[in-house]
C-alpha positions in Angstrom: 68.3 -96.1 -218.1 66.0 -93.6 -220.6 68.5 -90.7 -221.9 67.5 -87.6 -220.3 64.9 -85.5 -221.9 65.8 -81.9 -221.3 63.7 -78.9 -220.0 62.9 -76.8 -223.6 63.0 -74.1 -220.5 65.4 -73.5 -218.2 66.6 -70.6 -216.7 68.4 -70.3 -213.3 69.7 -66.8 -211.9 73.3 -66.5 -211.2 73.8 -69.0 -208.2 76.5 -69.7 -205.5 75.2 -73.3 -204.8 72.5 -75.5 -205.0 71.1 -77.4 -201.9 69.1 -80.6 -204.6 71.6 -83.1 -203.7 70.0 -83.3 -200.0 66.6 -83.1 -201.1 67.3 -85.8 -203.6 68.8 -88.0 -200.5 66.4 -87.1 -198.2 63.8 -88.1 -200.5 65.1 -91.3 -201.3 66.0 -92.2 -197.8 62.2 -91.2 -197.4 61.4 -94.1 -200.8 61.3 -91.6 -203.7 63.9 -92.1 -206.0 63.6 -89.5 -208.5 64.0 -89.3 -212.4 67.0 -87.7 -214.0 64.4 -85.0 -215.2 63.2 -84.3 -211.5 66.4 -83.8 -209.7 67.2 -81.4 -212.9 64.1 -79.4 -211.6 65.0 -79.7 -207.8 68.9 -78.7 -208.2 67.4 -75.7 -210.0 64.5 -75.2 -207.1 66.9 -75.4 -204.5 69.4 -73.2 -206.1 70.8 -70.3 -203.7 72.9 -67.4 -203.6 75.4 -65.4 -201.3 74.5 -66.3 -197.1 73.0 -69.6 -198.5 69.5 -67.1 -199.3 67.5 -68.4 -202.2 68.5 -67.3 -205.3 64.9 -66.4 -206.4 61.8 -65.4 -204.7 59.9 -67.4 -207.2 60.7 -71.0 -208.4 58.4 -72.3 -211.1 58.7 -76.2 -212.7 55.8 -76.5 -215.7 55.1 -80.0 -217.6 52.2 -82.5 -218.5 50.3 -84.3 -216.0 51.2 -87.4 -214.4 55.0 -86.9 -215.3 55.5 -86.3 -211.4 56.4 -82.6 -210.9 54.1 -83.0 -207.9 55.6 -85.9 -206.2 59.1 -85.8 -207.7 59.9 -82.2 -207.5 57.8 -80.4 -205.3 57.1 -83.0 -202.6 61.5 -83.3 -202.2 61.3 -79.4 -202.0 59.3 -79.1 -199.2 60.5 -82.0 -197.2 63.8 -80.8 -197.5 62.5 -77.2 -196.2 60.7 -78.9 -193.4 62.9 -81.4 -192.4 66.4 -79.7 -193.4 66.3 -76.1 -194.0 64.4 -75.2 -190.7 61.8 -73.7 -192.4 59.2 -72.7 -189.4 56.0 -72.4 -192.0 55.0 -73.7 -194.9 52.2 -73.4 -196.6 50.6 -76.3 -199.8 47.6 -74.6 -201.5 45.9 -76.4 -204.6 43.0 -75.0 -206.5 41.1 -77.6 -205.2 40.6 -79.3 -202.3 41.3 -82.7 -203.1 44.3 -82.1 -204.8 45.7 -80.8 -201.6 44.1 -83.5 -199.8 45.9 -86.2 -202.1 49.5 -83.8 -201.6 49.3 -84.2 -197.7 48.6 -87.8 -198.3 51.5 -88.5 -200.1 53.6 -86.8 -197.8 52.2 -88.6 -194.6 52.8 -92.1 -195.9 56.3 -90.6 -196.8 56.8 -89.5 -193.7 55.4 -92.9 -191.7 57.9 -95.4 -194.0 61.0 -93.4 -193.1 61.7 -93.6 -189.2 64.1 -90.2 -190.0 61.5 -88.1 -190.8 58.4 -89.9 -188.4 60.7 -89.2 -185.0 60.5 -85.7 -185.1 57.0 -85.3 -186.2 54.9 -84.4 -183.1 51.2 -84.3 -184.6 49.6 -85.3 -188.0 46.5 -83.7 -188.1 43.6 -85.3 -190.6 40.5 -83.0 -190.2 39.2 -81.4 -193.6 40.3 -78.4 -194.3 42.8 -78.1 -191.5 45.4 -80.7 -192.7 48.9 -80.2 -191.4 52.0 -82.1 -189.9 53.6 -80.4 -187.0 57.2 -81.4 -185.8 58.8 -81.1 -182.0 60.7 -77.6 -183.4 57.5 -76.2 -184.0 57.5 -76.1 -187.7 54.3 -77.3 -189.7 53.6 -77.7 -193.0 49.6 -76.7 -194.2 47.9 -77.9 -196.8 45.4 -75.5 -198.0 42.6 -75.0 -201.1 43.1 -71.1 -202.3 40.6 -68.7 -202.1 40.5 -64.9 -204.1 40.8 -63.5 -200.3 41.7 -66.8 -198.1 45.2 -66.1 -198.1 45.3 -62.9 -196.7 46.5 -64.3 -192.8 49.0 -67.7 -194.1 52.5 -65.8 -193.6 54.8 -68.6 -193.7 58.7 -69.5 -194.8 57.5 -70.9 -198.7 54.2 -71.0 -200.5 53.5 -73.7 -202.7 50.9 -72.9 -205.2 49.8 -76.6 -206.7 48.1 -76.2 -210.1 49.2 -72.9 -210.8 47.4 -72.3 -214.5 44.4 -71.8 -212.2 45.9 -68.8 -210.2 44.0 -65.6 -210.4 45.3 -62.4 -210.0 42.8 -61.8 -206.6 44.3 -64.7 -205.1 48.2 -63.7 -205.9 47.2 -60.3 -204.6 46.3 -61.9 -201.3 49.1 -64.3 -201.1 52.0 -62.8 -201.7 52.3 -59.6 -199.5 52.1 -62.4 -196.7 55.8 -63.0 -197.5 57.1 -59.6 -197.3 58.7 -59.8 -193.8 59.3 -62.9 -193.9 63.4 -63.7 -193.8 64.6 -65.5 -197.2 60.9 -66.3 -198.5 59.7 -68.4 -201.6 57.3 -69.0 -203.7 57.2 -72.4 -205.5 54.6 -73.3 -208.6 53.9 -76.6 -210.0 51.2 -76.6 -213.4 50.7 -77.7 -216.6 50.5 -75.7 -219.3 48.0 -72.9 -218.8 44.9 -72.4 -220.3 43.3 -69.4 -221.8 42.7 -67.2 -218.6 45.8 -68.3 -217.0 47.3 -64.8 -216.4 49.6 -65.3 -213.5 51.1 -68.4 -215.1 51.7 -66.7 -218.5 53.3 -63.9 -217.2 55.8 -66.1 -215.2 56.1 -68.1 -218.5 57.3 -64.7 -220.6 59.1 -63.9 -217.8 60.5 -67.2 -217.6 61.4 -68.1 -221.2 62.5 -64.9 -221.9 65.8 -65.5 -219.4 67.7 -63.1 -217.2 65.2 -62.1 -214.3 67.2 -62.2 -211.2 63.9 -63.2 -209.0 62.6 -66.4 -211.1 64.2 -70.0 -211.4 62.3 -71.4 -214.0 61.7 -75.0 -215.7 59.0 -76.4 -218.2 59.1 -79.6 -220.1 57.2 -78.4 -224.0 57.3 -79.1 -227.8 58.6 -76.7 -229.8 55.6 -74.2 -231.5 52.6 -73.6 -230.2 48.9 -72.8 -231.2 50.3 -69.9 -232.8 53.5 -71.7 -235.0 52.5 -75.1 -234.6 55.2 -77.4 -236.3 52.8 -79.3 -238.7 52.9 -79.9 -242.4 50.4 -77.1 -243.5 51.4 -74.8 -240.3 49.1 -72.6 -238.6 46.2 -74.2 -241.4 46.6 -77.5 -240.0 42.9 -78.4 -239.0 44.5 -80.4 -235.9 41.9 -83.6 -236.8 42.9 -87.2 -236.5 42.6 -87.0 -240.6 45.0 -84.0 -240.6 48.4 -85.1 -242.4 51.5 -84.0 -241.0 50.1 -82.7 -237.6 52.4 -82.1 -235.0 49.6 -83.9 -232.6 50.5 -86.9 -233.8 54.5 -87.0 -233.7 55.4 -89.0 -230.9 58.4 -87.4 -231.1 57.0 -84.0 -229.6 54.9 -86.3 -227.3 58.6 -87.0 -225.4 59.8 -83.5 -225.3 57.0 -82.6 -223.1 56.8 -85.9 -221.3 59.2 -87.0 -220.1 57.5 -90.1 -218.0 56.8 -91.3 -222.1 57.8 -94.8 -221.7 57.9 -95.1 -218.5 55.5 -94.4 -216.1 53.3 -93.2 -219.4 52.2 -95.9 -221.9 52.3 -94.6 -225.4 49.1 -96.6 -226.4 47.5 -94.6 -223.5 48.7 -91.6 -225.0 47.3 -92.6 -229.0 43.8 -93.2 -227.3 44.2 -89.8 -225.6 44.5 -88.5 -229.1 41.5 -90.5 -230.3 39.8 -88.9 -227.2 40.3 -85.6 -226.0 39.7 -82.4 -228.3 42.8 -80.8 -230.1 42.9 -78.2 -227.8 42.8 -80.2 -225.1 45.6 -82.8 -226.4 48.3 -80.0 -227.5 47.8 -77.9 -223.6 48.1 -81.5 -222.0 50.4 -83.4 -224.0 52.7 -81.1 -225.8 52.3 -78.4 -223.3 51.3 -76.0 -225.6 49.4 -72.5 -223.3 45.9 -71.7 -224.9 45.6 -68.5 -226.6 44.7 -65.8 -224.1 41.6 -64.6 -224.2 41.3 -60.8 -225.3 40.8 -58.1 -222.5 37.4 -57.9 -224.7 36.1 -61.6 -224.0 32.5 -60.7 -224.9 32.9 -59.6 -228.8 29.2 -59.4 -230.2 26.9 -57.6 -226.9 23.2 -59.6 -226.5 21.8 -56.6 -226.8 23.5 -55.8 -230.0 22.5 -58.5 -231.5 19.0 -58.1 -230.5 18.6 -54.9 -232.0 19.2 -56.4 -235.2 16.1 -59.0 -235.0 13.8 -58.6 -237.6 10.0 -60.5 -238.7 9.6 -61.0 -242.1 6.3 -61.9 -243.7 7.7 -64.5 -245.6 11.5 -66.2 -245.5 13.0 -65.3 -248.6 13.8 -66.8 -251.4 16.9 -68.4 -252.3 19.4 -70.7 -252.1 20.7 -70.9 -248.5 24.0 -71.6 -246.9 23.8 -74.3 -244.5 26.3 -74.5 -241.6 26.1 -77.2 -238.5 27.8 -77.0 -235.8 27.8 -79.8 -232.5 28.6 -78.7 -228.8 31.8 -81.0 -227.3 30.8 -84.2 -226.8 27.9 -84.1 -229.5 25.7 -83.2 -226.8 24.0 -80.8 -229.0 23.5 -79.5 -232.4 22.2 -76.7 -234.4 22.4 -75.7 -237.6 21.8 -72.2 -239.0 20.9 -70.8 -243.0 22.1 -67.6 -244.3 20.3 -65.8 -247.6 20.0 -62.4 -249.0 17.6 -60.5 -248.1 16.7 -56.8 -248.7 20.1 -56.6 -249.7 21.5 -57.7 -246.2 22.3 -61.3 -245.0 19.6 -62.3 -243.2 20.6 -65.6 -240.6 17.8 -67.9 -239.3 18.3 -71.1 -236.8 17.2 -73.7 -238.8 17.2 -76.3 -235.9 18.7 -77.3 -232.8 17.8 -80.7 -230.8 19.9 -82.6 -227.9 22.3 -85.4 -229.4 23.7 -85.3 -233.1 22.1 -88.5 -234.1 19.6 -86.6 -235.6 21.9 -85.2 -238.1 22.7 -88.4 -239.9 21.0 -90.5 -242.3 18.9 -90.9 -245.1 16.2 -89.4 -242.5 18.5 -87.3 -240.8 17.9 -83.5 -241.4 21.3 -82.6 -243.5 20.1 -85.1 -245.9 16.3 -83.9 -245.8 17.5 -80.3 -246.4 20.2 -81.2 -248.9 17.3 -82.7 -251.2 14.6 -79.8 -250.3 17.5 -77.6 -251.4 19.7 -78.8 -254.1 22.9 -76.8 -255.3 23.0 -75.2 -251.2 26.4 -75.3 -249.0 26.9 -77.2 -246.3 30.0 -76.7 -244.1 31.2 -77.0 -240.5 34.4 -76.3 -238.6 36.7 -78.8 -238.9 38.4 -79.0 -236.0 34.9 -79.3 -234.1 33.2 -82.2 -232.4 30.7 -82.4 -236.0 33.9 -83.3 -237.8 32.9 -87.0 -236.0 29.9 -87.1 -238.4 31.3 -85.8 -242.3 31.9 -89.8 -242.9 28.6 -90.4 -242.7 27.4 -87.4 -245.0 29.8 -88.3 -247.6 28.5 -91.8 -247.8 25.6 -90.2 -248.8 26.4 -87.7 -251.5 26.8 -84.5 -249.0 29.8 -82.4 -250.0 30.2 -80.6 -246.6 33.2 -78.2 -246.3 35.7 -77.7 -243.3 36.5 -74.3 -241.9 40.0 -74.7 -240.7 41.1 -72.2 -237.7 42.0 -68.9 -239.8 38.2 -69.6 -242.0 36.5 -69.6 -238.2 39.1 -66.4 -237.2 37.9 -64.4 -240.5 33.9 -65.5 -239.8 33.9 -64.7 -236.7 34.9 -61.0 -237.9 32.6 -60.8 -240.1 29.5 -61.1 -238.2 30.9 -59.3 -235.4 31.4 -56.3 -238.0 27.9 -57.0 -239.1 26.1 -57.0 -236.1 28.3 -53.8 -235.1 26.8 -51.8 -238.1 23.6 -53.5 -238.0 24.5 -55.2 -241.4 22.2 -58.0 -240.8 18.6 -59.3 -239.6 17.9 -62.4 -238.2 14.6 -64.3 -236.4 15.2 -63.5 -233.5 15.5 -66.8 -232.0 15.9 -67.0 -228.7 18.8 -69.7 -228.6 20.9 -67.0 -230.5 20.9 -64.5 -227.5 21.3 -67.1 -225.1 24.6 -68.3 -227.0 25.5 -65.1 -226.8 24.9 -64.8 -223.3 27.9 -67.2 -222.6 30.1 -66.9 -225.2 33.6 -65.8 -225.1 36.4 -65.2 -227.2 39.9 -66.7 -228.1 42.4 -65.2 -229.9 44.3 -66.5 -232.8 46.8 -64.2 -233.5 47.0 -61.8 -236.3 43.9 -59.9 -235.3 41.7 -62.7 -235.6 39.3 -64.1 -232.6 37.2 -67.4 -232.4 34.5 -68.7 -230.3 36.0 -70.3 -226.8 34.8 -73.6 -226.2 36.0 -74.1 -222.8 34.7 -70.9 -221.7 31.5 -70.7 -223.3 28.2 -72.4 -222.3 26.5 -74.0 -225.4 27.4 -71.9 -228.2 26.5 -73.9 -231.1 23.5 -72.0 -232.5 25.9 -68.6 -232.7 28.9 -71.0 -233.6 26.6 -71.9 -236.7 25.0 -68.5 -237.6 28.8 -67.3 -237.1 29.3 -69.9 -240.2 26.7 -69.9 -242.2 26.4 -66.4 -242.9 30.5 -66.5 -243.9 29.4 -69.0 -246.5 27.1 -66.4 -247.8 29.9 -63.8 -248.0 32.2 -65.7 -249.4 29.9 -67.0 -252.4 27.3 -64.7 -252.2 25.5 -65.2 -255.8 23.5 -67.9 -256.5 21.2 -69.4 -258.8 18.0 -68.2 -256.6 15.2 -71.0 -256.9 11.7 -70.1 -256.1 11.7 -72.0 -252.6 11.3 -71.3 -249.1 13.7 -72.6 -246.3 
C-alpha cells in the first residue's frame, strides 16, 4: 500500500466527532473503496460539533484533477447525507452541465449495484436539466449547472459547488442566502487550483491556509511555492521552459505532493508528456496546484483609446537600427512581430508583420532570417516562456542570436509602455491589429508591482505582446550604430 501523501492544507475547527467512518462504509458497501488520502478529506468533511451540528458551514477539499476528490470525497459525502444523515435536500451544481451530468451518473450506477441504497430510492429522474434521485422519505438529491442568478429558489440541507475555481461572486450571492433558515446547513467545494479570476476560491484559500476560522474545514493537496516563490534553481527568474535547469516543473517529487493518485491511478509518463504539452502556466495550476496570479482590480492597463491617441504618420520610417521582437499566440496559431526605433526623440513602434501559423517564421526564407540580413547588428528577442520559445532551435541553427525575456523582463516591459502610452511618450502606425490587441487584453500580476499580459484571458494579443517587447529592447540599449536604411 502507497504511504500516505498528506494534505500541505489542513485545517479542521475544533470538533466533538467526526461522522467519515460511515460514509467511508457506506461507500464501500456501495463499491467505492476509497484512498487513504480521501477518507483523510471525508473524516475532515464530515467533522461535527456539540448536538452532532456540523462543525463548519463551509467544507472545502482542493487538488489536481483526476486524483478523485469528486468521486472519492464528495460523492461519499453526499451519499452519506442522503442516505444516512436524513438530509431532506440536496443540491450538486457544476459550472457546467456535463460535469454535473457525469456526477449524477456516477451516483446512479452507485446507487443500482448496491441493493441498500436502490430499495429506498423511489424515482431516478434522467431528463436534462432536471436530473435528480428521489427516495420514499422524500429526500432528493439535484444536480444542477450554476447560473449568476439561477440559484436564487434551490434552498436545500447542503450545496455542493463542483468546480469551485469557476465560482463568481454573482452566483455565491445567489446561493448562499438560500441556506440561511435552513437547520445545520453546509456548503461543500470541490476544485482544482484556481485560476486567475477565481475570487471566491482564493478567498476560501487565505481563509483556509491561514487556520483558525471556526466556519471553514479545509483540505488541499499542493507543492510547496507558488508562481510567486516557486522552488526552482534560479527562483522567481526561472523561465519555467522544458530547457530551464532546476525547475520545480520538472521534480517529480512536487508532482506527488499535489497528486496523490501519482502512481496509481496517474501514470507518471502521462504526467512527463503533460509537461512536454501543456503551457507552464497551465502545468504548475494543474499539476502542482499552484493558484494563478490574480488579476489586478485594473485588468485593462493600457485604454484603446489611449493608445490611439498616440498614432502618428510619418513621411518616411526612420532610420536606424531597429529592435526586433516576435511573439506567437498559444498554440503557434499566430505570429507577429513588431520594430522599435528612435524617432523625433521618442520610441516610435511599428508592426512589422503578422500572418496565421508560425511556419513562416523559420528558415532561410522565413522572415527573422530575411530581416536579420536586411538589418545586420539589430536585436531579436522573444519571451521565453512563450509558445515562440518552440522555434529559437531553429534560429540558432541559423546564426540568429535571439534573446529570452524571462517573467520579471516581461513584468518591467510591460511598465514601460504602459508608462509611455500614459504620457504619450511614444508614436506608433497606427495599425489596426494593435488596438484590436488591446481590445482584449488583460492583465496578470507578478508580484512586486509588476503586471504582464494574461494569456488565458486575452484574445490574440501577440501584436501588443510584441510592441510591448520590442520597444523594451529599445530602452534598454537604446544607442546604436544608426545605418542609413529603412525598415
Amino acid at each position: 500500500m502507497p504511504d500516505l501523501v498528506a494534505p500541505a492544507h489542513l485545517w479542521v475547527p475544533e470538533r466533538v466527532g467526526s461522522y467519515g467512518d460511515e460514509a467511508v462504509d457506506l461507500a464501500e458497501m456501495a463499491g467505492r473503496r476509497l484512498d487513504a488520502e480521501q477518507r483523510v478529506a471525508v473524516d475532515a468533511m464530515l467533522s461535527y460539533g456539540p448536538g452532532g451540528r456540523w462543525v463548519a458551514l463551509e467544507a472545502a477539499v482542493v487538488e489536481a484533477r483526476q486524483n478523485g476528490k469528486t468521486s472519492g470525497v464528495i460523492l461519499p459525502v453526499v451519499l452519506a447525507d442522503l442516505f444516512l444523515f436524513d438530509a431532506d435536500r440536496i443540491v450538486w451544481t457544476a459550472h457546467l452541465f456535463r460535469t454535473a451530468r457525469d456526477a449524477f451518473t456516477d451516483v446512479v450506477g452507485l446507487i443500482d449495484g448496491c441493493s441498500y441504497l436502490s430499495r429506498r430510492v423511489k424515482k431516478v429522474t434522467y431528463a436534462n436539466g432536471e436530473e435528480a434521485v428521489e427516495l420514499h422519505s422524500g429526500a432528493r438529491l439535484e444536480f444542477l449547472a450554476r447560473s449568476k442568478g439561477g440559484g436564487r429558489g434551490l434552498g436545500g440541507k447542503r450545496l455542493v459547488m463542483d468546480e469551485a475555481l469557476f465560482l463568481s461572486a454573482e452566483s455565491m450571492g445567489a446561493l448562499i442566502p438560500t441556506l440561511s433558515a435552513r437547520e445545520d446547513p453546509q456548503i461543500l467545494y470541490g476544485s482544482s487550483a484556481g485560476l486567475a479570476t477565481s475570487d471566491h476560491l482564493r478567498a476560501l484559500r487565505d481563509r483556509g491556509r491561514r487556520g483558525g476560522d471556526p466556519s471553514l474545514v479545509w483540505v488541499e493537496w499542493c507543492a510547496p511555492g507558488g508562481w510567486e516563490d516557486p522552488p526552482c534553481a534560479r527562483g522567481r527568474d526561472c523561465q519555467h521552459t522544458l530547457e530551464a535547469e532546476g525547475c520545480a516543473l520538472d521534480d517529480e517529487s512536487l508532482w506527488r505532493l499535489a497528486n496523490p493518485a501519482l502512481g496509481r491511478r496517474i501514470g507518471y509518463e502521462f504526467v512527463r508528456a503533460e509537461r512536454r504539452a501543456l503551457p507552464w502556466e497551465e502545468f504548475g495550476r494543474e499539476r502542482l496546484g499552484w493558484f494563478d496570479l490574480p488579476l489586478s482590480v485594473d485588468a485593462r492597463p493600457i485604454e484603446p483609446e489611449d493608445w490611439a491617441a498616440c498614432a502618428l504618420d510619418v513621411p518616411e520610417r526612420p532610420p536606424g537600427v531597429p529592435s526586433f521582437f516576435i511573439d506567437c499566440s498559444p498554440g503557434l496559431s499566430s505570429a507577429s512581430i513588431s520594430a522599435a526605433v528612435t524617432h523625433d526623440g521618442r520610441p516610435r513602434i511599428e508592426l512589422s508583420d503578422y500572418r496565421p501559423g508560425a511556419g513562416w517564421l523559420e528558415g532561410e526564407g522565413g522572415r527573422v532570417a530575411e530581416l536579420a540580413r536586411t538589418y545586420p547588428g539589430a536585436r531579436f528577442a522573444v519571451f521565453g516562456s512563450g509558445a515562440v520559445a518552440a522555434l529559437l532551435p531553429g534560429l540558432a541553427d541559423l546564426g540568429i542570436q535571439v534573446e529570452q525575456f524571462n517573467n520579471q523582463d516581461m513584468g518591467r516591459a510591460c511598465g514601460h509602455l504602459q508608462k509611455l502610452v500614459a504620457t504619450r511618450g511614444l508614436s506608433h502606425d497606427g495599425n489596426p491589429l494593435f488596438e484590436s490587441a488591446l481590445k482584449g487584453a488583460v492583465k496578470r500580476a507578478l508580484g512586486d508591482d509588476l503586471w504582464t499580459w494574461s494569456r488565458r484571458r486575452s484574445a490574440d494579443i501577440s501584436p501588443i505582446v510584441s510592441a510591448t517587447g520590442a520597444a523594451w529592447l529599445l530602452e534598454t540599449q537604446p544607442s546604436y550604430n544608426v545605418l542609413e536604411s529603412v525598415w
